[in-house]
Every structure is written in C-alpha cells, then in structure tokens.
N, CA, C and O atoms as a Maestro MAE file, in Angstrom:
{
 s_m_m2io_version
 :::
 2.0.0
}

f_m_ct {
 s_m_title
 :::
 protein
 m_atom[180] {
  # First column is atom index #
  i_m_mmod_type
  r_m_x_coord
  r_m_y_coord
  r_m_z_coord
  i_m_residue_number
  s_m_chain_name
  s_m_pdb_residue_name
  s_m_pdb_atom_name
  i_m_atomic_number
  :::
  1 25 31.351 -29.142 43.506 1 A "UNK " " N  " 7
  2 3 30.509 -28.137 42.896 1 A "UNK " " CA " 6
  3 2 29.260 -28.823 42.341 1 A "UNK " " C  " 6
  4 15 29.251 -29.943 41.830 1 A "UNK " " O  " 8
  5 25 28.197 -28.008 42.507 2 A "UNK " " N  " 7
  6 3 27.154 -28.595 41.942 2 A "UNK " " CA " 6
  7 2 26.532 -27.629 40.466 2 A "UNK " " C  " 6
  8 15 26.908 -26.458 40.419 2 A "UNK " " O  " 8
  9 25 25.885 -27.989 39.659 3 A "UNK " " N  " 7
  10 3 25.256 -27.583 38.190 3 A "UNK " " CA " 6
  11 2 24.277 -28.099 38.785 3 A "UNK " " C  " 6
  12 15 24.242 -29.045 39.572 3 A "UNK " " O  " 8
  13 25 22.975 -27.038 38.131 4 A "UNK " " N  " 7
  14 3 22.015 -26.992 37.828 4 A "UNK " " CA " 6
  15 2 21.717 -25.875 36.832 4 A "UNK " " C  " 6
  16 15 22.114 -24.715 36.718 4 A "UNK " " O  " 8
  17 25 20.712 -26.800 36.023 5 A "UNK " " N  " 7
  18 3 20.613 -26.173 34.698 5 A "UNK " " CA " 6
  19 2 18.993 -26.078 34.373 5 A "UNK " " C  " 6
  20 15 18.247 -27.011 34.671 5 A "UNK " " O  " 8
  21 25 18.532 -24.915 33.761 6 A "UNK " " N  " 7
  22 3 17.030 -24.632 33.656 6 A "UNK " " CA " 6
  23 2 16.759 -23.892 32.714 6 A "UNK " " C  " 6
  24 15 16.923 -22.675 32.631 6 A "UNK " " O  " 8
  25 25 16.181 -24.865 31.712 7 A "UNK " " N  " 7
  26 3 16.191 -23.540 29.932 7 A "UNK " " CA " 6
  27 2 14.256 -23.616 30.637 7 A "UNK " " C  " 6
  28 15 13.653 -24.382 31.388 7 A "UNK " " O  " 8
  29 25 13.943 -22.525 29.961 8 A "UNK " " N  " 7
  30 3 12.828 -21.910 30.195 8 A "UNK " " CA " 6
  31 2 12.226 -21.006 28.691 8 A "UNK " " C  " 6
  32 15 12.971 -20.200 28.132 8 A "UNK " " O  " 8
  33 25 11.360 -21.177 28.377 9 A "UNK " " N  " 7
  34 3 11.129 -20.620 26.907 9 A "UNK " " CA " 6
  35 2 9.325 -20.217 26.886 9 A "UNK " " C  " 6
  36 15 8.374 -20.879 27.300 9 A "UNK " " O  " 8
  37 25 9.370 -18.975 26.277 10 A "UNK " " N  " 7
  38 3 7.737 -18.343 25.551 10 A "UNK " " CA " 6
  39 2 7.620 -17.984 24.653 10 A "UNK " " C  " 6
  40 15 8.561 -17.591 23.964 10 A "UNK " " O  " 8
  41 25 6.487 -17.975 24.320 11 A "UNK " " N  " 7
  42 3 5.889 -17.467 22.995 11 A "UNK " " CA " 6
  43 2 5.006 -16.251 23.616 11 A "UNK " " C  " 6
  44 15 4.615 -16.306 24.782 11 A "UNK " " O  " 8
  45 25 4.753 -15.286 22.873 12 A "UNK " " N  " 7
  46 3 3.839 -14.107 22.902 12 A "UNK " " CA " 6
  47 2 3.196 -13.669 21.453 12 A "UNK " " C  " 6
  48 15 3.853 -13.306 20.477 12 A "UNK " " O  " 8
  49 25 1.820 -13.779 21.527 13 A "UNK " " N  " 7
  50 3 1.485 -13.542 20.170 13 A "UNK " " CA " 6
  51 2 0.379 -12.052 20.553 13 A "UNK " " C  " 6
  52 15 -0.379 -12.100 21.522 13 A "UNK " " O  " 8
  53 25 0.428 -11.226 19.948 14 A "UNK " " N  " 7
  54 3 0.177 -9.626 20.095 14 A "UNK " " CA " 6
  55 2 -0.922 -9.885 19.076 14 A "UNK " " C  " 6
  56 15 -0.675 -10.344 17.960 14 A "UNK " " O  " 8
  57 25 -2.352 -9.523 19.570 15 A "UNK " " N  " 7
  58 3 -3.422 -9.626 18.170 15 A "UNK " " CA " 6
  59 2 -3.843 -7.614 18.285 15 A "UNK " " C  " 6
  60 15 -4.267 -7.214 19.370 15 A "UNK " " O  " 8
  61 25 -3.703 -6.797 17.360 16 A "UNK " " N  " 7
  62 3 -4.209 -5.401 17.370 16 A "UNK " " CA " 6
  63 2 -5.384 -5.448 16.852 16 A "UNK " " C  " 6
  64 15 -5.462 -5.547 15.628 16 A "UNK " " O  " 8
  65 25 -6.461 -5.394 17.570 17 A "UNK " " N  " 7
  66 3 -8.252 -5.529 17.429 17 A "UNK " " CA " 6
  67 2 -8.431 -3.676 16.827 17 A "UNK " " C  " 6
  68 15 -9.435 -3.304 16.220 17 A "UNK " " O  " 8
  69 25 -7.800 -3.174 17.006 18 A "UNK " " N  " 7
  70 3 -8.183 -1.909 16.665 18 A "UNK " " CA " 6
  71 2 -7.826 -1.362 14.849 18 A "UNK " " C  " 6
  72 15 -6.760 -1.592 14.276 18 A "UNK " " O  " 8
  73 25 -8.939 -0.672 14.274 19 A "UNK " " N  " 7
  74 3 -8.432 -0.308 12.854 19 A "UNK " " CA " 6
  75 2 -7.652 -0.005 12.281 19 A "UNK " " C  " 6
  76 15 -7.527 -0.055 11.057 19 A "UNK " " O  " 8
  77 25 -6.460 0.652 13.633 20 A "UNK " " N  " 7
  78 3 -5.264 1.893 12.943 20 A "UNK " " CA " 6
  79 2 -4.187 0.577 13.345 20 A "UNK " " C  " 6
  80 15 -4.731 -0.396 13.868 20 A "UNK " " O  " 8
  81 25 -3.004 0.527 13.168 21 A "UNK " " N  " 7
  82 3 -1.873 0.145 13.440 21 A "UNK " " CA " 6
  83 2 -1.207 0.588 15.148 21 A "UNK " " C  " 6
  84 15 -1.854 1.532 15.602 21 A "UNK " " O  " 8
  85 25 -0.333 0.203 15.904 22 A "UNK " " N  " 7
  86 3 -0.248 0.575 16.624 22 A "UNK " " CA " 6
  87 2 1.260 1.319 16.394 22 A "UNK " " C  " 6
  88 15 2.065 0.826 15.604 22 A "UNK " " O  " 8
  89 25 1.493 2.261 16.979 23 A "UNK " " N  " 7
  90 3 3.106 2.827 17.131 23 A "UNK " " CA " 6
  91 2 3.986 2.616 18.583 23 A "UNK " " C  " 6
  92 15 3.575 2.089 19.617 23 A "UNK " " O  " 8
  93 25 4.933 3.030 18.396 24 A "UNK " " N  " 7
  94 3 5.824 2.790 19.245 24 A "UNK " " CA " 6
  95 2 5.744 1.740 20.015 24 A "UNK " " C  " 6
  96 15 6.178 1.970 21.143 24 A "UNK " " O  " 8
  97 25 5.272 0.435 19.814 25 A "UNK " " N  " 7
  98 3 4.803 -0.886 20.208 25 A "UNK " " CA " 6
  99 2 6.398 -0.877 20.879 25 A "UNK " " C  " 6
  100 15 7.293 -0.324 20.241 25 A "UNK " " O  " 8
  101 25 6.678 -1.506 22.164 26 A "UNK " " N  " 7
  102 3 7.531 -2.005 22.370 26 A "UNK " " CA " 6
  103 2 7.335 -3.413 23.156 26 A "UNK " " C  " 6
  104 15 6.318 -3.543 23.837 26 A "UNK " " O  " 8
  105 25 8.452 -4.664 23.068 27 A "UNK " " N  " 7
  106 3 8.388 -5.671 24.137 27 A "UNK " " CA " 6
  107 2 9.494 -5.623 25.241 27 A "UNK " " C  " 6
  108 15 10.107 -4.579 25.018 27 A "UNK " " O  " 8
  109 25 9.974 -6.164 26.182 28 A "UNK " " N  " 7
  110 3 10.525 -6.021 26.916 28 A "UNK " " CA " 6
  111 2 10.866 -7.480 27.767 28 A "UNK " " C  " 6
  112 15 9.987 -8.054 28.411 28 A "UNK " " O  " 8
  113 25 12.122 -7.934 27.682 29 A "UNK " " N  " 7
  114 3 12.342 -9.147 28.486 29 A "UNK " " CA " 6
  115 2 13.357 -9.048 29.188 29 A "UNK " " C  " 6
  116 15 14.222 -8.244 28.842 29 A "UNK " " O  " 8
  117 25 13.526 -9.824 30.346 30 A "UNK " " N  " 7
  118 3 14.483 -9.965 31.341 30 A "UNK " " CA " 6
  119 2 15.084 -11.070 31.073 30 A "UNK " " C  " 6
  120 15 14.579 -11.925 30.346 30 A "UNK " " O  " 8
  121 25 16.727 -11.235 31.865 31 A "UNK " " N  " 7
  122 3 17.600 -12.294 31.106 31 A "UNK " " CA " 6
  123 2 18.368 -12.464 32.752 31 A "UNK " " C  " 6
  124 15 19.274 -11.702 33.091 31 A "UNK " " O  " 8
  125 25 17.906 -13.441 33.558 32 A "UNK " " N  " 7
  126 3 18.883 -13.773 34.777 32 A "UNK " " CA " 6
  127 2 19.703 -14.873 34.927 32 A "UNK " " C  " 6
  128 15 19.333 -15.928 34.412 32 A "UNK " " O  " 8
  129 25 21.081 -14.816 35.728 33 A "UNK " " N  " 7
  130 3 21.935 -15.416 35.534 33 A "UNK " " CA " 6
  131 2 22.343 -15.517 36.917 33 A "UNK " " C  " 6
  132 15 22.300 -14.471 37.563 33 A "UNK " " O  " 8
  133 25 22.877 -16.971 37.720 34 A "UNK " " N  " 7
  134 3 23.854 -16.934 38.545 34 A "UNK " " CA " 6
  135 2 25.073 -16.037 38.798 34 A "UNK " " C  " 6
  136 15 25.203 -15.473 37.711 34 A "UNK " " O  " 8
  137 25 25.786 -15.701 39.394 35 A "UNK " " N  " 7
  138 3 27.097 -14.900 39.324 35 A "UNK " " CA " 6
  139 2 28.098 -15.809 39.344 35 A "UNK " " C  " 6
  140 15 29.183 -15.273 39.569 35 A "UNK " " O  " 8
  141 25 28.146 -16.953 39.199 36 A "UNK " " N  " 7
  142 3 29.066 -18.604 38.616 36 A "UNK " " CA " 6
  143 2 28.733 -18.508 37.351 36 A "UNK " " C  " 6
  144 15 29.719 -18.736 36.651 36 A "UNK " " O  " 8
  145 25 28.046 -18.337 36.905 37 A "UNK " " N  " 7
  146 3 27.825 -18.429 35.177 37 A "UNK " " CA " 6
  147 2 28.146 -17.168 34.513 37 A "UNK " " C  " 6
  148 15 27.956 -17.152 33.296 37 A "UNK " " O  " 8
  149 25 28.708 -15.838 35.210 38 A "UNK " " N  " 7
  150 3 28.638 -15.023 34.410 38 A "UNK " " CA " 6
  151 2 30.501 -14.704 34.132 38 A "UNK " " C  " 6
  152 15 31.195 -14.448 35.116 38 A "UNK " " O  " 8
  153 25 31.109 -14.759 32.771 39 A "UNK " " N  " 7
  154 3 32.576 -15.007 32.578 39 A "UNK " " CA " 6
  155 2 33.150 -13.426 32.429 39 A "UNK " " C  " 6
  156 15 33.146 -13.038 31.261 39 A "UNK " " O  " 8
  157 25 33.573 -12.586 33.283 40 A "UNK " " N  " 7
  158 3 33.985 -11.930 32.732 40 A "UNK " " CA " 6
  159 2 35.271 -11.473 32.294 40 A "UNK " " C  " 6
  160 15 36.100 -12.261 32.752 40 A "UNK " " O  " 8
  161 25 35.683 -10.812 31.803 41 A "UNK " " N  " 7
  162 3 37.260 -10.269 31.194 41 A "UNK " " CA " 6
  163 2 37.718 -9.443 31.505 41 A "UNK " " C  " 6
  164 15 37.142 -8.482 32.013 41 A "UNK " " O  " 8
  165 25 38.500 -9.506 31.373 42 A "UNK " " N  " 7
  166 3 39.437 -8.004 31.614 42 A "UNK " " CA " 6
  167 2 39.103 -6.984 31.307 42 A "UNK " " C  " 6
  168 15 38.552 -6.875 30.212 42 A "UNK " " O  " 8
  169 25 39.302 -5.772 32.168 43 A "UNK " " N  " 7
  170 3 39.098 -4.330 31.592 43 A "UNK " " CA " 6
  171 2 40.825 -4.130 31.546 43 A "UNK " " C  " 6
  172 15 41.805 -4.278 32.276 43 A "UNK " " O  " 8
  173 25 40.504 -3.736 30.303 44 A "UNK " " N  " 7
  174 3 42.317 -2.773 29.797 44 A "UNK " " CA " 6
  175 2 41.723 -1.988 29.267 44 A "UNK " " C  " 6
  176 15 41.864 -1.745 28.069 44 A "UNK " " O  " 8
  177 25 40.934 -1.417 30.007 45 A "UNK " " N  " 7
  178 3 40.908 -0.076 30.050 45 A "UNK " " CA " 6
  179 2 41.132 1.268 29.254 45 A "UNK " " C  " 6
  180 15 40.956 2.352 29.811 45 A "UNK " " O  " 8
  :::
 }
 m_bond[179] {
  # First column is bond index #
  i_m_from
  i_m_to
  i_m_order
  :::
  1 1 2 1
  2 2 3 1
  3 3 4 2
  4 3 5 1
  5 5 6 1
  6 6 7 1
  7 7 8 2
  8 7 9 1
  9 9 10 1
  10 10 11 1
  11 11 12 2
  12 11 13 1
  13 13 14 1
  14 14 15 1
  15 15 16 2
  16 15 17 1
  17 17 18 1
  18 18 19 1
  19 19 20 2
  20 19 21 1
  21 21 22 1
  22 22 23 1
  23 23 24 2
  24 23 25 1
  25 25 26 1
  26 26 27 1
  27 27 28 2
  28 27 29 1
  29 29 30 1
  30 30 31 1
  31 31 32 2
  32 31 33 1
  33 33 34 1
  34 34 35 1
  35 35 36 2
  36 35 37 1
  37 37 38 1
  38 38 39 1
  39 39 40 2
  40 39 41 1
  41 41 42 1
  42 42 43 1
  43 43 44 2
  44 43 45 1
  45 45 46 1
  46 46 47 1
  47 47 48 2
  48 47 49 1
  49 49 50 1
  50 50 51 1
  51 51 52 2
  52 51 53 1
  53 53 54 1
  54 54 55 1
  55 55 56 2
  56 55 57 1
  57 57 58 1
  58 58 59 1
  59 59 60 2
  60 59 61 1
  61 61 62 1
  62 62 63 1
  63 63 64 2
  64 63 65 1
  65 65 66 1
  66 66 67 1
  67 67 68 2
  68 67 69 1
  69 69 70 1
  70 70 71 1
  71 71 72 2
  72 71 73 1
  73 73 74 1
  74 74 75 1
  75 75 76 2
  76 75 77 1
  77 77 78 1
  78 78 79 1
  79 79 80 2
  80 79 81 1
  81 81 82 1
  82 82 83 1
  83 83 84 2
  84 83 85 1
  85 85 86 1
  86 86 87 1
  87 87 88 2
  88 87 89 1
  89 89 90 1
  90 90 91 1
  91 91 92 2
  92 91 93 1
  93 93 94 1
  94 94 95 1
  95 95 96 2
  96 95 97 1
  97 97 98 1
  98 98 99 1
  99 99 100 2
  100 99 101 1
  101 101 102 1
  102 102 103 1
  103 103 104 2
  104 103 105 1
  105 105 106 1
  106 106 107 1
  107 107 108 2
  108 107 109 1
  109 109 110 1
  110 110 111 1
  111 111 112 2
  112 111 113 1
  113 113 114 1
  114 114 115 1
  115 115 116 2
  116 115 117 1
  117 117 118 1
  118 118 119 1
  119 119 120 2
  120 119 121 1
  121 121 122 1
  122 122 123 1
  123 123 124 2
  124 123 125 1
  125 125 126 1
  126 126 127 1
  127 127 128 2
  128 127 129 1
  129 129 130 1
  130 130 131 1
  131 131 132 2
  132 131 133 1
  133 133 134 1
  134 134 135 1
  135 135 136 2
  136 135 137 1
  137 137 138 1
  138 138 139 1
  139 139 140 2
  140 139 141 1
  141 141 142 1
  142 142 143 1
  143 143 144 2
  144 143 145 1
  145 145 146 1
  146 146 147 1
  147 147 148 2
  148 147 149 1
  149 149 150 1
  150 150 151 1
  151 151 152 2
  152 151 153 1
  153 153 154 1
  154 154 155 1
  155 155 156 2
  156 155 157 1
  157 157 158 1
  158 158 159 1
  159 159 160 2
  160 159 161 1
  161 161 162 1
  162 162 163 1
  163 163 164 2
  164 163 165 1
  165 165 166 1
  166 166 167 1
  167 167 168 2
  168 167 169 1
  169 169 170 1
  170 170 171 1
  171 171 172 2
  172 171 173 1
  173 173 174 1
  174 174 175 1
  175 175 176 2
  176 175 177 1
  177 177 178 1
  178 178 179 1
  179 179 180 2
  :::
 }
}
C-alpha cells in the first residue's frame, strides 16, 4: 500500500468598502477525501 499525504491551507480576508454592513454574508468551502481515508461505521439503524 502506498500513503500519500497533502495538508493544504488559506486564508481569506473579506474588506466591505461600502458604508452599510453587509447581510446574509456567507463563505463556503469544500472538504475532499480519498475513499481509503474515509472510516465508516455501522448503521444499526
């Protein structure tokens, strides 16, 4: 079997140029994984 391993990391800095505040601001990230790395358990259902 072989491992390979890859940490990966960001920063995001949000500047609001406008007078009012912003609403419902949301961020959004994705999270991928091999299907060897992923452990799962039992369903009992």
């Amino acid at each position: 079997m072989t491992i390979t391993e890859e940490k990966w990391g960001y920063n995001v800095t949000l500047t609001n140029k406008s007078p009012r505040p912003l609403e419902k601001l949301r961020a959004e990230y994705r999270l991928f994984a091999t299907v060897d790395s992923i452990h799962v358990g039992e369903n009992r259902g």
